[in-house]
C-alpha positions as a LaTeX table, in Angstrom:
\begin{tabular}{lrrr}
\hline
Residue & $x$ (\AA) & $y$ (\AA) & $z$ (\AA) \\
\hline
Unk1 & 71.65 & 13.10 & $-23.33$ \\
Unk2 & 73.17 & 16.23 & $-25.00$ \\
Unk3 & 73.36 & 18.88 & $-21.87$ \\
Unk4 & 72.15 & 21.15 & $-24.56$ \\
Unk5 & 69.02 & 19.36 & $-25.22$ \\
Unk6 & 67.72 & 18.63 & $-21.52$ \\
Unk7 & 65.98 & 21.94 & $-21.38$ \\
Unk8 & 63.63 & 21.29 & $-24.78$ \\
Unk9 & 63.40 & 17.56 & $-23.38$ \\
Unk10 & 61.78 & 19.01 & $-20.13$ \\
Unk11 & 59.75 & 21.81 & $-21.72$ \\
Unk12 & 58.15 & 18.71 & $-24.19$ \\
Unk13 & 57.62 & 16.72 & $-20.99$ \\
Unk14 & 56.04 & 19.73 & $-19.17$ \\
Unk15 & 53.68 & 20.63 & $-22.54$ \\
Unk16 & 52.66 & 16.69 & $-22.35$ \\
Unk17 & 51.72 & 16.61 & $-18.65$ \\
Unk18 & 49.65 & 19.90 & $-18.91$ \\
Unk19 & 47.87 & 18.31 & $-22.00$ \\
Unk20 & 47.48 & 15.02 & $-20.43$ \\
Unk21 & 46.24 & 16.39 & $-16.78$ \\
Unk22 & 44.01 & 19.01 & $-19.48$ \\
Unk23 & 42.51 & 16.05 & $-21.11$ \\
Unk24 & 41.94 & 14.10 & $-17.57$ \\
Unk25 & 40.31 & 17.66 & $-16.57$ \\
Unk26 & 38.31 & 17.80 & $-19.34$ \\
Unk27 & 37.03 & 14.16 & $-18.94$ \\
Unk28 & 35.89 & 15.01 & $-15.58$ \\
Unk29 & 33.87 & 17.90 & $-16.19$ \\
Unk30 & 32.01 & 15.98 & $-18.99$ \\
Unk31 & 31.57 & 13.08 & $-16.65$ \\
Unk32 & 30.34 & 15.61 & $-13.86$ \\
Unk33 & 27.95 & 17.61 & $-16.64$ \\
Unk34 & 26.77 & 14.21 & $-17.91$ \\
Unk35 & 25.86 & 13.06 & $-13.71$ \\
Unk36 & 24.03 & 16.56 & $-13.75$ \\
Unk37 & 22.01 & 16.12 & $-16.33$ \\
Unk38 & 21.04 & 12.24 & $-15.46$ \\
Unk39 & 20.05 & 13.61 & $-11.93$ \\
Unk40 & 18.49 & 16.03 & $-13.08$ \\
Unk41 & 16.85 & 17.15 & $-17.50$ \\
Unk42 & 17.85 & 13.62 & $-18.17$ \\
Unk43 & 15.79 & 12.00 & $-14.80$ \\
Unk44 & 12.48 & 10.55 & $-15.99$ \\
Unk45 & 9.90 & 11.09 & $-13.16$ \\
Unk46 & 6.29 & 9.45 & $-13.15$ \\
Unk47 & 3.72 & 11.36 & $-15.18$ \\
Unk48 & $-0.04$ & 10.66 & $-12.92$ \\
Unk49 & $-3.41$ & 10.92 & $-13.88$ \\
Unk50 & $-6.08$ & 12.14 & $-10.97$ \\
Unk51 & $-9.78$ & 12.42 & $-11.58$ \\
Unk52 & $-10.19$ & 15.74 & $-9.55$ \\
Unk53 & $-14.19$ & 15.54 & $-9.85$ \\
Unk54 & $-17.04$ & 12.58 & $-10.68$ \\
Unk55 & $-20.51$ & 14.43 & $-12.06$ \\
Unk56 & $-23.33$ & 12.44 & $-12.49$ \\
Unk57 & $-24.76$ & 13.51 & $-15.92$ \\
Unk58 & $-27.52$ & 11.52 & $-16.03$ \\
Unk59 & $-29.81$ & 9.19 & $-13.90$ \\
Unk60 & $-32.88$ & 7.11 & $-14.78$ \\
Unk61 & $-33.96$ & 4.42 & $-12.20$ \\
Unk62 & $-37.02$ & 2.53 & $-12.54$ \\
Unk63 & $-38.95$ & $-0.77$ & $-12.48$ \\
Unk64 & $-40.44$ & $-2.44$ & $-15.75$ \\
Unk65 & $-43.15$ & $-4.26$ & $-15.18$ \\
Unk66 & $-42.82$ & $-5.84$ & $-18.58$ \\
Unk67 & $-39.22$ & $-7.40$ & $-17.74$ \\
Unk68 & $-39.89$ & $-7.83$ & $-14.01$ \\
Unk69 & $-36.58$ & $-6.04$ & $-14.27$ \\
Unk70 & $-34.98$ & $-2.42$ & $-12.64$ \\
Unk71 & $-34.24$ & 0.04 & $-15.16$ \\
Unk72 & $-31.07$ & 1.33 & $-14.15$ \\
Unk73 & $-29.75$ & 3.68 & $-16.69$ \\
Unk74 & $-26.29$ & 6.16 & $-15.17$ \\
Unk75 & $-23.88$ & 8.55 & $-16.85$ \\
Unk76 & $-20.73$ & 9.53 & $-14.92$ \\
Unk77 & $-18.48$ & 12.82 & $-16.30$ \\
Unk78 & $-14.80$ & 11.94 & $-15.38$ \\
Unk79 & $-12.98$ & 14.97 & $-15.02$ \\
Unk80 & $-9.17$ & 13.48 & $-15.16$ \\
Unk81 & $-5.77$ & 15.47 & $-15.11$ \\
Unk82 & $-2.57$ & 13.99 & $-16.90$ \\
Unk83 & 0.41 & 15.64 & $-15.00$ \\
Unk84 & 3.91 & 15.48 & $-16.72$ \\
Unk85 & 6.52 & 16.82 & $-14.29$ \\
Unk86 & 9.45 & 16.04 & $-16.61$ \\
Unk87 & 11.57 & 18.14 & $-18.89$ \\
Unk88 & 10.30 & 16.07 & $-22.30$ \\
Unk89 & 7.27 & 15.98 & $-22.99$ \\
Unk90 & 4.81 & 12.60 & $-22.61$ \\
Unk91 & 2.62 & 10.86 & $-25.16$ \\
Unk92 & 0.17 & 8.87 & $-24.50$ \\
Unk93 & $-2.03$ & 6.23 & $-27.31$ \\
Unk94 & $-5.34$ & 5.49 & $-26.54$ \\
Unk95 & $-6.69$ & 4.28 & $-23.07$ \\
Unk96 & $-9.62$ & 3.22 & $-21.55$ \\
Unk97 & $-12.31$ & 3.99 & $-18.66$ \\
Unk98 & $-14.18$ & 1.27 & $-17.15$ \\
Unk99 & $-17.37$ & 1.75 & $-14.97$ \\
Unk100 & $-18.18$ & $-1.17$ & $-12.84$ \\
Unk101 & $-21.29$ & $-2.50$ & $-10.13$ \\
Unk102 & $-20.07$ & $-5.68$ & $-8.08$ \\
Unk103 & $-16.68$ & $-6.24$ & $-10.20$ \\
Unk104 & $-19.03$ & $-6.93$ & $-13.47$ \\
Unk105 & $-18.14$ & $-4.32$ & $-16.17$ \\
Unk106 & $-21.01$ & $-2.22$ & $-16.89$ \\
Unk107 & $-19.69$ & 0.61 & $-19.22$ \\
Unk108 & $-16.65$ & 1.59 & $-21.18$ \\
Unk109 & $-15.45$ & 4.76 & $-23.22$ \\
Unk110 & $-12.22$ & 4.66 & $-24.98$ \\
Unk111 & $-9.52$ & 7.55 & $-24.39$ \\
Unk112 & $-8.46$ & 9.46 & $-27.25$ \\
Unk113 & $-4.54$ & 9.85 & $-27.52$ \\
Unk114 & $-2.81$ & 13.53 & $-26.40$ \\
Unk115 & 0.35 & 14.62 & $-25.12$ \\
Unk116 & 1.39 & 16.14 & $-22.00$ \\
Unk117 & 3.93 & 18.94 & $-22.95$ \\
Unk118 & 7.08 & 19.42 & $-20.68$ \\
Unk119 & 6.13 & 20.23 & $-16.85$ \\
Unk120 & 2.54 & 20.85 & $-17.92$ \\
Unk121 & $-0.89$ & 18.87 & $-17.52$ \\
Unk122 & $-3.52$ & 18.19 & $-19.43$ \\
Unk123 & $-7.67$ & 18.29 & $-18.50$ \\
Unk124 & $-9.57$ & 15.74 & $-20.03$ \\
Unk125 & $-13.76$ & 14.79 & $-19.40$ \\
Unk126 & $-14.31$ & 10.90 & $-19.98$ \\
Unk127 & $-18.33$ & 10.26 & $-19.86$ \\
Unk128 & $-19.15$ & 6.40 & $-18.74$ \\
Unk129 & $-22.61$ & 5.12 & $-19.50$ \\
Unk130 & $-23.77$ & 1.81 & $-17.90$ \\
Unk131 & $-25.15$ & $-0.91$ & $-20.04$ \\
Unk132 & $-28.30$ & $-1.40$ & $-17.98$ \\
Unk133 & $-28.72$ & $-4.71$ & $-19.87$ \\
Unk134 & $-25.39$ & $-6.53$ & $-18.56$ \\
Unk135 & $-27.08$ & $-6.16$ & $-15.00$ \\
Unk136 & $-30.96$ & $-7.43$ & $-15.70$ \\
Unk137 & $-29.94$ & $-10.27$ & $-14.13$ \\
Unk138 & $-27.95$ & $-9.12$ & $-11.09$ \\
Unk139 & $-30.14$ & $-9.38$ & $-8.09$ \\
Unk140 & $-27.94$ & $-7.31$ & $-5.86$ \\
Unk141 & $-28.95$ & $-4.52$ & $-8.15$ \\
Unk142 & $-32.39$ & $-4.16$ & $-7.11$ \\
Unk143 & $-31.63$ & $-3.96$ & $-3.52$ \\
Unk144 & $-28.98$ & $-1.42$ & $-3.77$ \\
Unk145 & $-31.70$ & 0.68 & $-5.91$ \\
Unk146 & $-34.26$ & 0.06 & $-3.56$ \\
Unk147 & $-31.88$ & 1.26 & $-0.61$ \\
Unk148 & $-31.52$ & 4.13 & $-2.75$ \\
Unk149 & $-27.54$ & 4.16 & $-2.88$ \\
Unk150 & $-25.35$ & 2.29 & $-5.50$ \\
Unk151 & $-21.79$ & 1.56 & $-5.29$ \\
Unk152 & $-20.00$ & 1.58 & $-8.74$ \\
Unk153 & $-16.24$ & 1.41 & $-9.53$ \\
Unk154 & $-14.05$ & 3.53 & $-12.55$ \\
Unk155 & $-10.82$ & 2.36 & $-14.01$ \\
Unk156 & $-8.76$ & 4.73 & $-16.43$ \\
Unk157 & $-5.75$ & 3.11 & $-18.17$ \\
Unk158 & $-3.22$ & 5.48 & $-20.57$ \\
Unk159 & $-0.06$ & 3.58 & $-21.98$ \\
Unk160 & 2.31 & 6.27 & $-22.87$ \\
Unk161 & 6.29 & 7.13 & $-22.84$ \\
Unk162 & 8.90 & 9.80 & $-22.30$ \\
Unk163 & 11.44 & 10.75 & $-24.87$ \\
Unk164 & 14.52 & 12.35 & $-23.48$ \\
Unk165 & 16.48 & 14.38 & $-26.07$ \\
Unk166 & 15.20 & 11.17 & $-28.69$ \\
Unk167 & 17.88 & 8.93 & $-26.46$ \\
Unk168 & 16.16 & 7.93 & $-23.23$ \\
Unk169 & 12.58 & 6.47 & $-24.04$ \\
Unk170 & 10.64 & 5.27 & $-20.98$ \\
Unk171 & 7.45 & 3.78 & $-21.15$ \\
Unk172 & 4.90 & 4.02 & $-18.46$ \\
Unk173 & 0.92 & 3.77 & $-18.10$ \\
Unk174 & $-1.15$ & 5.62 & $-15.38$ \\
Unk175 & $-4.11$ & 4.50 & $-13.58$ \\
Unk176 & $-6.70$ & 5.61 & $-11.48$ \\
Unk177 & $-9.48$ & 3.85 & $-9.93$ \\
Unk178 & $-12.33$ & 5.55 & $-8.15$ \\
Unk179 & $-15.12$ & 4.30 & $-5.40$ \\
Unk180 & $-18.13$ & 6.08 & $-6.53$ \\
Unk181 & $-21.65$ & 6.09 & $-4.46$ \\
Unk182 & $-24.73$ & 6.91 & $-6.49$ \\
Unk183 & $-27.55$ & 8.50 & $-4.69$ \\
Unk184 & $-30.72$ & 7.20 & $-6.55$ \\
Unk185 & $-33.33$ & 9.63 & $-4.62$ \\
Unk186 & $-31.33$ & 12.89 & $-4.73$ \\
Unk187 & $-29.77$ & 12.24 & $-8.34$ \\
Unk188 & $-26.08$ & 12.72 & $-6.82$ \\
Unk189 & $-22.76$ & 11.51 & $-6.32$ \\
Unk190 & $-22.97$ & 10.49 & $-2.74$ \\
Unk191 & $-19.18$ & 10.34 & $-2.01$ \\
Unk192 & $-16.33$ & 9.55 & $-4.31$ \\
Unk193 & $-13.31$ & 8.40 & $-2.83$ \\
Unk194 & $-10.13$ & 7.60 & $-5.82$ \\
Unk195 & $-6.42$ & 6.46 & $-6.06$ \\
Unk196 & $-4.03$ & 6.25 & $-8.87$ \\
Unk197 & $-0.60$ & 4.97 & $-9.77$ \\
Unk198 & 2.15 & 4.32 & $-12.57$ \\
Unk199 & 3.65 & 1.31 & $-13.64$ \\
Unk200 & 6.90 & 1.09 & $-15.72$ \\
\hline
\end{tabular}
């Protein structure tokens, strides 16, 4: 090589490492901004639902002599919380409450669909009525009356998802289930004891 040109030659070589070790640089940082952001804005968490109270709203119990049957009319007032503790915010379709005595289904009442903005929560009131008539013909029913306290059950489903950004969509549903103890001579909840969890 021309002893003339070996400076330029190693000042080209020099401008190509720096833009090559510049690039690798660069590359890094993105790959340690885009690790940030997946452990952290990007991270989908589970959103929960918790019923934080159970109000009985109304209570009728009674024997028809007609029917030779007990009369056992109850409203429950779900108060539920949807908790979104992620940086996008989570929409939920419709879901469902269940009210059951002895695993038979008793009463239902549909959810209506919301969203939970980012790192917020939402209150919502679901009212369950029983069906007196699915239980005429329950015998356990009339002794639990007659003992004056009534065990029932409450299932809330809500299918929803996550959106990231509009790239990462996760879907999840939330559910809660409640023990719930009906005082028939005081008109009460007795005791109310409730779990929930999220499936993916």
């Amino acid at each position: 090589m021309d002893p003339d040109l070996k400076p330029e030659y190693q000042r080209r070589q020099r401008r190509r490492r720096r833009c090559v070790l510049a690039s690798v640089a660069a590359l890094i940082a993105l790959g340690l901004l885009i690790l940030i952001l997946a452990l952290t804005v990007f991270r989908v968490r589970s959103a929960t639902t918790t019923v934080n109270a159970v109000h009985l709203s109304g209570l009728h119990a009674g024997f028809n002599p007609l029917t030779l049957s007990v009369d056992l009319n109850v409203t429950l007032d779900l108060d539920i919380t949807a908790t979104n503790p992620n940086h996008a915010s989570f929409k939920y379709d419709h879901g469902s409450a269940e009210l059951y005595y002895r695993e038979i289904l008793a009463g239902e009442a549909d959810i209506p669909p919301g969203e939970v903005a980012a790192e917020g929560s939402v209150h919502t009131h679901v009212v369950l009525t029983m069906l007196a008539g699915r239980l005429i013909t329950n015998s356990a029913l009339y002794a639990d009356v007659a003992s004056g306290l009534v065990l029932m059950k409450t299932h809330t489903m809500i299918p929803g998802k996550v959106s990231v950004a509009g790239i990462i969509k996760l879907h999840m549903v939330l559910f809660t289930s409640c023990d719930v103890i009906i005082d028939v001579f005081t008109q009460a909840v007795n005791n109310t004891n409730c779990s929930f969890k999220t499936k993916f």
